[in-house]
N, C-alpha and C positions, 0 to 999 in steps of 0.2 A: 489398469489403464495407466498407460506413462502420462505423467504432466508434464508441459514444459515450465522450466524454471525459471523466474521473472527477478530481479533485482528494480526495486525504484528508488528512487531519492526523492526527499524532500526539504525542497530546500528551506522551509518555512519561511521567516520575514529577513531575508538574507540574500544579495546581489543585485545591483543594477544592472540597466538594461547592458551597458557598455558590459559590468563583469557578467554578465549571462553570455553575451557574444562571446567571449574570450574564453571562457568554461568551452563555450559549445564547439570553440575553433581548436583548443587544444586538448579535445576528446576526438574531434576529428582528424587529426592527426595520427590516431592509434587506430580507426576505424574498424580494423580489421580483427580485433580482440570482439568485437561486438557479435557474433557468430550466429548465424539462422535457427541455428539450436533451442535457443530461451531468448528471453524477452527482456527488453529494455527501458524504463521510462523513467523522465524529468519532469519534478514538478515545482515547478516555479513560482513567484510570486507574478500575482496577473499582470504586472508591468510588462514582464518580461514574456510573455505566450507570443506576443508577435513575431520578435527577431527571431525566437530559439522556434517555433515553426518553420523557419530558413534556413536556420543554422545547425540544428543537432545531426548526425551523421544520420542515415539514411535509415538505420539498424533500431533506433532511438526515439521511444516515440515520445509527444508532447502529454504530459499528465496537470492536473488542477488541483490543487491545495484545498479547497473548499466548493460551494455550492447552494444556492437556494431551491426549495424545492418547486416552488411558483414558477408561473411560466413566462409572468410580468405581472408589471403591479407598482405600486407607490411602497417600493422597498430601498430606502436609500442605502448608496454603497455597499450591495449585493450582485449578487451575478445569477444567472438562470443556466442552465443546461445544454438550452439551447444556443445562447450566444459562446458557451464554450467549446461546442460540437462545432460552431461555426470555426473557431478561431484554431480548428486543427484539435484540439484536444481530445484525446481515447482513452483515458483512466483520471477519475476522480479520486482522491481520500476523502470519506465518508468518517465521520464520526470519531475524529484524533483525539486523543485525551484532553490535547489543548482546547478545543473545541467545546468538549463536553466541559472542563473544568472553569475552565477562564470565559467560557461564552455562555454556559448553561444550557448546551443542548442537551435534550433529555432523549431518550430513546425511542420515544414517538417520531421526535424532529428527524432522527438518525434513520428511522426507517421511511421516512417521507424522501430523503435526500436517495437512498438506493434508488429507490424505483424510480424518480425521476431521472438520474443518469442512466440507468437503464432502459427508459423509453425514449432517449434523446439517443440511442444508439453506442451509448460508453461504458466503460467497464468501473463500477465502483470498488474501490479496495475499502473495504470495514474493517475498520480499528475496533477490538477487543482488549480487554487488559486490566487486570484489578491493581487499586494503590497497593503502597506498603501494608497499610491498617487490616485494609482486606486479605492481604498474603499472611499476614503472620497470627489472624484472625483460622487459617487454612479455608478460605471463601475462596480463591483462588477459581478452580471450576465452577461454583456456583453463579459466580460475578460473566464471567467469558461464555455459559450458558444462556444467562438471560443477556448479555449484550446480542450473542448469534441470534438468537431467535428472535429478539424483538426487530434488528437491523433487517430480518429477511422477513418479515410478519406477511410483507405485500407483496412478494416476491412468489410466482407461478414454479412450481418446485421446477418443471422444464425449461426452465431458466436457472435456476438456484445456483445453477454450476459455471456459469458465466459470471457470477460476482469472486472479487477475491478475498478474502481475508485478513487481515493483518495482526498478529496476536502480538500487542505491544505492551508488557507489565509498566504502569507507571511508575513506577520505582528506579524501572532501569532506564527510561528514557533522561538521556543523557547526564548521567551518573557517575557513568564510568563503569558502574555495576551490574552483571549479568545473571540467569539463572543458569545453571548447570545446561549444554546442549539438550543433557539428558531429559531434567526437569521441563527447561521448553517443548521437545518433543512428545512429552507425556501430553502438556496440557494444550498443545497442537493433534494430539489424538484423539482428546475427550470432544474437541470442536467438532472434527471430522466425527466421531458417534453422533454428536447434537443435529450436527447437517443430515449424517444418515435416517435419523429418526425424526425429524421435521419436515426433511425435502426428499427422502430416497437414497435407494442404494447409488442411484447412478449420478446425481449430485453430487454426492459426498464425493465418490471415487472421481470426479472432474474436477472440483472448485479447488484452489489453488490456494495453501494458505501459506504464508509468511511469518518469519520471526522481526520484531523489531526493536528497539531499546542497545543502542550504547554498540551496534554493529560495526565491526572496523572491517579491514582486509585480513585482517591476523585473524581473526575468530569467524568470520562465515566460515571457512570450510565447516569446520567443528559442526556447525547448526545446518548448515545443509546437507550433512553427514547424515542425518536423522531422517529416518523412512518418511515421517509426513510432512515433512517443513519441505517446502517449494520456491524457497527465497527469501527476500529480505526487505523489510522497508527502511531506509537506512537515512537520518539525520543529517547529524552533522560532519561525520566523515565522507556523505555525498557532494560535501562542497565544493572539495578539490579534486580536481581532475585526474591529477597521478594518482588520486585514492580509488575514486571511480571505476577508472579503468583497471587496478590492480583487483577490485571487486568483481566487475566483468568476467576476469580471469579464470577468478575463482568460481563463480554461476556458472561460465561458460565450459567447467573441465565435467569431464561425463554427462551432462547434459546430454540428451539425446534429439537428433533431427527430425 
């Protein structure tokens, strides 16, 4: 099965509303690098979901940084699913390291967050990834194991393939530092076995997974070069606009319609 190829950005705690406009106007200006081929999405800090639902080019869709998994409730400064389905939003990230590390979400929370964007109608991207300690421990698969499985625990396999994945080692997000394409591909192939033998063969061969950690323009080709990787979830080179779109580029060459 061909997948199409997805590039997201996240912007994490980074641009006002005014620089969100100005991102969004001078991506729209290259529009046409944005190609029907693979897929595109922004994900912003919640400031900014209003304008850039008006402003990103047509190609480019609106994504959400975070998540609660309640549907309302006495949750101060949280958001639900459903206010963000309202506000345009089609892909969430689920379970970012920052998240897990600096918030404390545990992989229960992580799998409560899928399924709720997923019955709000949106596509969650699940962040996988072992630290350093773990990598050089070689836990590496065992860690990206139990993250996949726990994250889709409540997940109807006939869905399974509707979520995305995100294999982002903690170490390389933003580092500087990366694993070999090759390396990344290995341990984007062990997910896709995980997926096959928890949700199906036809799961697997649908869900879409990503590399992400310290991604520029100059090195996605390199990671998308590799049979299972599907795109990119990409930091802080998503900031700037000429980067963006030089990444597009790159997504968008072989790509298939």
């Amino acid at each position: 099965m061909t997948r199409r190829r997805l590039l997201a950005g996240n912007w994490k705690m980074n641009k006002t509303v005014a620089e969100a406009r100005a991102f969004a106007e001078a991506i729209g200006r290259r529009a046409e690098v944005f190609e029907a081929g693979a897929d595109f999405v922004v994900c912003p800090p919640f400031t900014a979901l209003h304008v850039l639902r008006v402003t990103l080019p047509a190609r480019v869709a609106l994504g959400a940084q975070n998540v609660h998994f309640e549907e309302r409730g006495a949750f101060t400064g949280e958001v639900s699913a459903e206010m963000l389905a309202e506000a345009g939003v089609r892909y969430v990230i689920v379970g970012h390291s920052e998240r897990r590390h600096l918030f404390g979400e545990t992989d229960a929370v992580v799998e409560k967050k899928v399924t709720a964007v997923l019955h709000a109608g949106m596509t969650p991207i699940l962040c996988v990834g072992e630290d350093l300690r773990e990598r050089q421990l070689g836990h590496t698969e065992r860690v990206v194991e139990r993250q996949t499985k726990a994250g889709l625990a409540g997940v109807d396999p006939g869905r399974a393939g509707e979520v995305v994945v995100a294999y982002e080692p903690v170490w390389a997000i933003g580092s500087g530092q990366t694993p070999t394409p090759e390396d990344a591909g290995r341990v984007v192939a062990h997910i896709r076995r995980v997926m096959e033998r928890e949700k199906g063969a036809e799961a697997a061969s649908r869900v879409r997974i990503l590399y992400g950690g310290s991604v520029t323009a100059d090195n996605l080709g390199a990671f998308v070069a590799e049979a299972d990787i599907d795109g990119a979830l990409v930091g802080g080179a998503s900031l700037n606009p000429d980067g963006f779109v030089r990444m597009a580029e790159v997504i968008t060459k072989g790509a298939s319609a």
